[in-house]
MARKESE-331727 format. One record per residue: residue number from 1; x, y, z of N, C-alpha, C in turn; residue in three letters. Coordinates in steps of 0.02 Angstrom, whole numbers. Layout:
BEGIN
{NUM, {X, Y, Z}, {X, Y, Z}, {X, Y, Z}, Ala}
...
# end
This chain:
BEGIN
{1, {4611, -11060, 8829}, {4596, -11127, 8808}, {4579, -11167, 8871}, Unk}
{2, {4519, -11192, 8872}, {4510, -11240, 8923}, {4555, -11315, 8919}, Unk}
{3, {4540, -11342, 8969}, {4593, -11410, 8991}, {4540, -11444, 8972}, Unk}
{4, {4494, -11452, 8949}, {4461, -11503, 8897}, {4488, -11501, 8833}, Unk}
{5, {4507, -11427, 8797}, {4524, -11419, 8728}, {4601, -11439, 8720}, Unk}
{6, {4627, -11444, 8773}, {4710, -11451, 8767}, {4716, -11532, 8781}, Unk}
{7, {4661, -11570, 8798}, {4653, -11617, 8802}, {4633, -11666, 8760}, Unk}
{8, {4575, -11625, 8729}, {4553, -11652, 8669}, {4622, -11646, 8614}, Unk}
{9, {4688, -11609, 8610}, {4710, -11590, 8562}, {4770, -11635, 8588}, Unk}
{10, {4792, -11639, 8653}, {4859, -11692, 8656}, {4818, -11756, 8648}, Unk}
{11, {4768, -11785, 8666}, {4735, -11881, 8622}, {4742, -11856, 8574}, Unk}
{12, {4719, -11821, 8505}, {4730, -11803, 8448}, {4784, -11796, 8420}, Unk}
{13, {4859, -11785, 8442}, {4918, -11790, 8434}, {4957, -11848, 8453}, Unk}
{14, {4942, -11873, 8507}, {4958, -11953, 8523}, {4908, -11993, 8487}, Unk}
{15, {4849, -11993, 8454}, {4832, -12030, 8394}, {4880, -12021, 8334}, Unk}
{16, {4866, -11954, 8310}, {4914, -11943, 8256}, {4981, -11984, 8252}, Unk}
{17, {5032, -11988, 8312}, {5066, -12001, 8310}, {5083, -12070, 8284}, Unk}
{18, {5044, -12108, 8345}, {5045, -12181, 8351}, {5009, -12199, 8267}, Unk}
{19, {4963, -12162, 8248}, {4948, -12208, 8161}, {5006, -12176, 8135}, Unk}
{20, {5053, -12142, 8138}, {5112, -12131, 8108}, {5169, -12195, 8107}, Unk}
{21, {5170, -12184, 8162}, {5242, -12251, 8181}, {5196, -12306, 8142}, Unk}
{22, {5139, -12348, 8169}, {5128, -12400, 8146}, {5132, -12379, 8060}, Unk}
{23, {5101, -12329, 8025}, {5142, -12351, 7960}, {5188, -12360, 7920}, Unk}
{24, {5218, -12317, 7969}, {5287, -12331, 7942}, {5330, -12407, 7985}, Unk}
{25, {5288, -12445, 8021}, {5311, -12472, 8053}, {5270, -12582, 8012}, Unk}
{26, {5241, -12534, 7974}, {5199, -12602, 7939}, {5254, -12619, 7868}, Unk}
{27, {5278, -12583, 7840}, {5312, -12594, 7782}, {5375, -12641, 7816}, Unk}
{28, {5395, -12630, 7867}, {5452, -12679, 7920}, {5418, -12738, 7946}, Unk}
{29, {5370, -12733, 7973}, {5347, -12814, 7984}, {5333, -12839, 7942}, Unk}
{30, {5309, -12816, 7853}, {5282, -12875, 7786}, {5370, -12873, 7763}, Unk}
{31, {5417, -12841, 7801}, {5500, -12867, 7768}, {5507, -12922, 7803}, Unk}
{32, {5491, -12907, 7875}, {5494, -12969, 7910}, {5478, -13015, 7912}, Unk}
{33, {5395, -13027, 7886}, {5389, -13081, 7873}, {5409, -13120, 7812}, Unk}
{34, {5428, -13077, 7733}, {5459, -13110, 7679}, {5515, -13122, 7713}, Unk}
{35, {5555, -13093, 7741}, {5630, -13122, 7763}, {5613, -13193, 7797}, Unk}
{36, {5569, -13224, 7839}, {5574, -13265, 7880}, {5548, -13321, 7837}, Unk}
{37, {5500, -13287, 7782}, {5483, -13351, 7742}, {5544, -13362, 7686}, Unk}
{38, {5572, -13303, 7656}, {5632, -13341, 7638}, {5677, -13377, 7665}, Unk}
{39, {5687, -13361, 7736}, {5731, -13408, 7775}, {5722, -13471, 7776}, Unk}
{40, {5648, -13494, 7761}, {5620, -13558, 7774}, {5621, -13592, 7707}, Unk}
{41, {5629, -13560, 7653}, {5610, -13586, 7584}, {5690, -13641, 7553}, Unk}
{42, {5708, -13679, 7528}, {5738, -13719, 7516}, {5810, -13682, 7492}, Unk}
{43, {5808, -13712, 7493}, {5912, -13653, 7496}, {5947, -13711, 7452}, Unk}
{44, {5955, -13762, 7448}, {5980, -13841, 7426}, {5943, -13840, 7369}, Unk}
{45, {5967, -13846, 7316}, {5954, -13881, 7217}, {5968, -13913, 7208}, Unk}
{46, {5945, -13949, 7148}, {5993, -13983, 7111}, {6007, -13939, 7055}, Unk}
{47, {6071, -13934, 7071}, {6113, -13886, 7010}, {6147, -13915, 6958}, Unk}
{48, {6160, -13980, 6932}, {6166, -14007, 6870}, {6145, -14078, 6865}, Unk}
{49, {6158, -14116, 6815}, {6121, -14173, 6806}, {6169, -14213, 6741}, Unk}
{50, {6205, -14253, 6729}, {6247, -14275, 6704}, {6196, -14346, 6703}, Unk}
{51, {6136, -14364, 6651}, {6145, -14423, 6668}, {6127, -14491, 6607}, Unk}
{52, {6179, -14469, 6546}, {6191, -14484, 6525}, {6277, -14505, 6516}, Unk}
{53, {6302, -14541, 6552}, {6379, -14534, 6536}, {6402, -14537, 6468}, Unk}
{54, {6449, -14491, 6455}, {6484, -14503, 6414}, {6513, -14560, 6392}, Unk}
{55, {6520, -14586, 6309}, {6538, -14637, 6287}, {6497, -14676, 6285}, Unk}
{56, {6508, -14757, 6280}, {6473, -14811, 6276}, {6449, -14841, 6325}, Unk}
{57, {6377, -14843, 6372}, {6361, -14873, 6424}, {6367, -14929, 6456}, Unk}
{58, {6438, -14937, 6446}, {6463, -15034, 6460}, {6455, -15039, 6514}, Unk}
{59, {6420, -15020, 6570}, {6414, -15027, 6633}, {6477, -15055, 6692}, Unk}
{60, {6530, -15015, 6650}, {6591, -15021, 6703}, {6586, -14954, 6756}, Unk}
{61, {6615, -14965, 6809}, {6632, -14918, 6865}, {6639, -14861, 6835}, Unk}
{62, {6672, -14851, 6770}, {6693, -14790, 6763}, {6630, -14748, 6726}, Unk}
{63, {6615, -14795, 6681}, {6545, -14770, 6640}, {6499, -14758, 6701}, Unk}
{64, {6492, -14793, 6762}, {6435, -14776, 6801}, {6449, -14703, 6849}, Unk}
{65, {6526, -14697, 6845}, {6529, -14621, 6906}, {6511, -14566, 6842}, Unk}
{66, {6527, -14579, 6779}, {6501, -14536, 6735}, {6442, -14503, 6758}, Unk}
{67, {6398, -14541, 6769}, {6329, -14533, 6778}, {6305, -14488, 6844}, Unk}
{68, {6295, -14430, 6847}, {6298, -14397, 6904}, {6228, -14349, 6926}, Unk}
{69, {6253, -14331, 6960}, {6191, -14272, 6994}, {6238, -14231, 7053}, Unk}
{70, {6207, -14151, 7020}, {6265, -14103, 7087}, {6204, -14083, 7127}, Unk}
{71, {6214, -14076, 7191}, {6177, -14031, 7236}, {6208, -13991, 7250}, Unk}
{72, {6160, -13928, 7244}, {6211, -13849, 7281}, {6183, -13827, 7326}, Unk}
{73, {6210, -13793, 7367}, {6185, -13758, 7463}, {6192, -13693, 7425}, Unk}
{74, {6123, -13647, 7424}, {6144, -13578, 7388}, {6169, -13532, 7437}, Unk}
{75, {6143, -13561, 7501}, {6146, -13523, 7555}, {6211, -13505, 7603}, Unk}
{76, {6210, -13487, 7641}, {6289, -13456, 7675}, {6285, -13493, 7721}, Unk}
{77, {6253, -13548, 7764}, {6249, -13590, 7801}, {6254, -13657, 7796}, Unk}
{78, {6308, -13706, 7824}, {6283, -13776, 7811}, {6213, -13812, 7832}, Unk}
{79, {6213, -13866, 7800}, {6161, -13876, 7785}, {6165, -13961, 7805}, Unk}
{80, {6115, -13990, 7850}, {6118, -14069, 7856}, {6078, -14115, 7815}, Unk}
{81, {6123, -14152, 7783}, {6070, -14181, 7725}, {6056, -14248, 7747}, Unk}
{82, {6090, -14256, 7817}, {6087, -14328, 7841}, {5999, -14349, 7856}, Unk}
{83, {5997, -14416, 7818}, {5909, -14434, 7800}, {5881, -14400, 7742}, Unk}
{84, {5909, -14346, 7691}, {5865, -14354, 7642}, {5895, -14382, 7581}, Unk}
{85, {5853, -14366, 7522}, {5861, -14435, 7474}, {5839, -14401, 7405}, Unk}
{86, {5881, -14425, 7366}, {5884, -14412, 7314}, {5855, -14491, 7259}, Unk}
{87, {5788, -14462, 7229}, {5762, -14515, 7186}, {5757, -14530, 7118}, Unk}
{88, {5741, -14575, 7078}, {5731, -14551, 7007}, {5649, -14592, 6976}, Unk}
{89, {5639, -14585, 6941}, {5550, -14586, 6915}, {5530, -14673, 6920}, Unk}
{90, {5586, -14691, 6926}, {5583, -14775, 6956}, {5578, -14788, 7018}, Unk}
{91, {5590, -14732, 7043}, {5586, -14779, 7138}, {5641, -14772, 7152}, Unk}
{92, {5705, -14775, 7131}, {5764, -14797, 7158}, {5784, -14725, 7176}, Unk}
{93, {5822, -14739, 7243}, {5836, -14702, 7292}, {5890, -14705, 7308}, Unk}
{94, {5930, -14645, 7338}, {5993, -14644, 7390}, {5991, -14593, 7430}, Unk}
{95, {6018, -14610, 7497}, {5983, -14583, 7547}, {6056, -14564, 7585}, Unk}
{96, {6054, -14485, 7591}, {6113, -14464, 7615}, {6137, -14493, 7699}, Unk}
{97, {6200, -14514, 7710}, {6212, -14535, 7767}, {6250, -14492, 7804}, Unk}
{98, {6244, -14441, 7846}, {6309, -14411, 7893}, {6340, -14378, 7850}, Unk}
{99, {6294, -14311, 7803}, {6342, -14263, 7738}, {6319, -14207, 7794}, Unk}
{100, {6359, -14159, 7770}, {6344, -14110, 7783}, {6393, -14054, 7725}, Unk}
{101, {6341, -14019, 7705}, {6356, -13962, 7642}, {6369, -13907, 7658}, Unk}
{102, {6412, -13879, 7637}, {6469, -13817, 7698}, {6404, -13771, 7642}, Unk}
{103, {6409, -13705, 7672}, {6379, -13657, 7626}, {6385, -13636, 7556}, Unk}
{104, {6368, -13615, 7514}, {6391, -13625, 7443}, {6423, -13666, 7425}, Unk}
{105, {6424, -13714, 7432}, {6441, -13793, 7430}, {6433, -13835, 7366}, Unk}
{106, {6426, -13860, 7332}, {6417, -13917, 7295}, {6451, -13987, 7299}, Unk}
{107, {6407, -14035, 7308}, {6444, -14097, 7313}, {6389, -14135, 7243}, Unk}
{108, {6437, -14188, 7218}, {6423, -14215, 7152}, {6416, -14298, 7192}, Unk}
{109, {6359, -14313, 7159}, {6320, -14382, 7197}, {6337, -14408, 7111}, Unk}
{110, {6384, -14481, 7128}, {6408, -14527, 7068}, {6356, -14600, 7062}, Unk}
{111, {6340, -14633, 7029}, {6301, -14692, 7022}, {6334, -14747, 7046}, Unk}
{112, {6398, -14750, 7022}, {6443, -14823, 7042}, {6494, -14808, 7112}, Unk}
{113, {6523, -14864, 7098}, {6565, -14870, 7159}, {6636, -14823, 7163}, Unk}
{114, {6639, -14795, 7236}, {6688, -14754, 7269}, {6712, -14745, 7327}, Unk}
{115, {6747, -14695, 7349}, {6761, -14669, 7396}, {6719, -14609, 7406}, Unk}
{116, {6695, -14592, 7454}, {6669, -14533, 7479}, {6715, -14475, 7508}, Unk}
{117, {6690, -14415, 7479}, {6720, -14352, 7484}, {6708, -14299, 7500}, Unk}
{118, {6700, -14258, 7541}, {6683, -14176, 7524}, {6648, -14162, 7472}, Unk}
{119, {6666, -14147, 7415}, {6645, -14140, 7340}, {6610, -14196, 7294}, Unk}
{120, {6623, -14259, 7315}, {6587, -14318, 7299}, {6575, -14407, 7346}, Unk}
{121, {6509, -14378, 7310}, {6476, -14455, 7347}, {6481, -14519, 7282}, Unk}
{122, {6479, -14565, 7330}, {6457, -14630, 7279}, {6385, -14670, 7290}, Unk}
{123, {6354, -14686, 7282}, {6294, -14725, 7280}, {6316, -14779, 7292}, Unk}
{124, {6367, -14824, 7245}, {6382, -14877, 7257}, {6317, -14934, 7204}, Unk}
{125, {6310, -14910, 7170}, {6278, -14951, 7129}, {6318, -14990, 7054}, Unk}
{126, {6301, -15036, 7041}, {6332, -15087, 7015}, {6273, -15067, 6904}, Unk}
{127, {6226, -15036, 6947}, {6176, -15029, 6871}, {6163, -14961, 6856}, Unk}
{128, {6147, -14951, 6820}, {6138, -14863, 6794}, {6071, -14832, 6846}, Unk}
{129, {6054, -14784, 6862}, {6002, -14776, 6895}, {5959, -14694, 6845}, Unk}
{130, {6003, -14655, 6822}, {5973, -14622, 6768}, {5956, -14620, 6695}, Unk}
{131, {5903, -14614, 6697}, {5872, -14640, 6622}, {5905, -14599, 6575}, Unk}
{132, {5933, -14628, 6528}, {5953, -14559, 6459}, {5940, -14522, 6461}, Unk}
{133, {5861, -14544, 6392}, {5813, -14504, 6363}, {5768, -14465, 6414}, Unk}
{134, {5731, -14497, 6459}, {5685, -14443, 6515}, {5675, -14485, 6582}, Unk}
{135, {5683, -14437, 6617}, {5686, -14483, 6688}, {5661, -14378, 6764}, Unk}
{136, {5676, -14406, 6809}, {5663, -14344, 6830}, {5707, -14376, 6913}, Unk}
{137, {5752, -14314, 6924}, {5752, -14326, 6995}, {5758, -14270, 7044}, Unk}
{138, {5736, -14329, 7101}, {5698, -14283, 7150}, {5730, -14286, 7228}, Unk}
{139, {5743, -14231, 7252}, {5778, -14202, 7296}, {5726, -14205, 7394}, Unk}
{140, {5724, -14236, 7422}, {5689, -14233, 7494}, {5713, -14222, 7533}, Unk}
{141, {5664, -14181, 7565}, {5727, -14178, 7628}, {5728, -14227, 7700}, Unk}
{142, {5734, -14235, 7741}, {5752, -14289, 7801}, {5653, -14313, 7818}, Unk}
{143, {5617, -14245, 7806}, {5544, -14266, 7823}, {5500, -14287, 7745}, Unk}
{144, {5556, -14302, 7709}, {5495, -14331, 7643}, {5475, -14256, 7597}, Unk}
{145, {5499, -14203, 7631}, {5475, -14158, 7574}, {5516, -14152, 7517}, Unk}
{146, {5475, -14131, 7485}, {5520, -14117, 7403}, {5563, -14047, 7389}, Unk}
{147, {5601, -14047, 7399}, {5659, -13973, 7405}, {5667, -13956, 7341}, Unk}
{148, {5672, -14005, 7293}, {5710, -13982, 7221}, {5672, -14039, 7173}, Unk}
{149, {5655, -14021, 7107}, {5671, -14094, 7043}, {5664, -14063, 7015}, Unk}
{150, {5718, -14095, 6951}, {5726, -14077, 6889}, {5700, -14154, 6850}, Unk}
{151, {5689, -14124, 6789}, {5661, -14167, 6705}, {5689, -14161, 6674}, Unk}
{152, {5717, -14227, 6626}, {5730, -14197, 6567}, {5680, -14237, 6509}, Unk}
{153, {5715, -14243, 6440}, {5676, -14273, 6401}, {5615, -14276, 6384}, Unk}
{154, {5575, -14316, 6345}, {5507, -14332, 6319}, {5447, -14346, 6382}, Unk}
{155, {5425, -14285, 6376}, {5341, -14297, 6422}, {5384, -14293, 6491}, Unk}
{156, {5438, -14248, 6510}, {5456, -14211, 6563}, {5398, -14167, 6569}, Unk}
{157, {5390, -14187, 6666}, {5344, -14134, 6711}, {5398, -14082, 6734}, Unk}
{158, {5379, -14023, 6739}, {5406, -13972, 6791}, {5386, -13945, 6852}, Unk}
# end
């Protein structure tokens, strides 16, 4: 065998090789990149919606903490919610101050007046801010994006 043919045959084996690794090496970078875009994708819901209180809407303190909204952290990491804001199809807003949501977390955001907690916030509002019948609210995060909303009722968007 000449040292051209043994030459020609080791590039031919170090080709072989190398399109080997890279394919088996491409199915790991498209994991990598779904993993990194899941990393980036919203982890924070709104996981229930209470916002109709129970009973008669006499607009006392108590009828108004009735009125709720939970956020959940699905994720195994806390999460800073300080600057974003939770809205409803009116405009009206509340805008998280200095929370922070331990990992699998849920904290319950109340309409009326409270004490603030771990597990619950108050708004501090004096008037109802969720509509019965249909209303929608919406979850941002510190830059204005939209992380989460839910609908309910008549001529609800999804």
């Amino acid at each position: 065998m000449s040292a051209s043919s043994a030459s020609h045959r080791i590039a031919a084996t170090v080709l072989t090789a190398g399109a080997l690794v890279s394919a088996v090496a491409l199915p790991a970078t498209a994991q990598d990149h779904d993993h990194d875009r899941n990393r980036h994708q919203a982890r924070v819901v709104i996981s229930d919606i209470q916002a109709d209180s129970p009973g008669r809407d006499n607009g006392s303190n108590r009828s108004l903490n009735r009125e709720w909204v939970e956020i959940t952290n699905q994720s195994r990491r806390a999460v800073n919610l300080d600057g974003w804001t939770l809205r409803d199809s009116d405009g009206h807003r509340y805008r998280f101050d200095d929370v922070r949501l331990s990992g699998r977390a849920t904290v319950r955001i109340h309409t009326g007046v409270g004490r603030d907690t771990r597990t619950d916030l108050y708004q501090d509002r004096h008037h109802y801010m969720w509509n019965n019948y249909a209303d929608t609210a919406t979850l941002r995060d510190n830059r204005g994006r939209t992380v989460d909303s839910e609908s309910w009722g008549r001529g609800h968007r999804r």
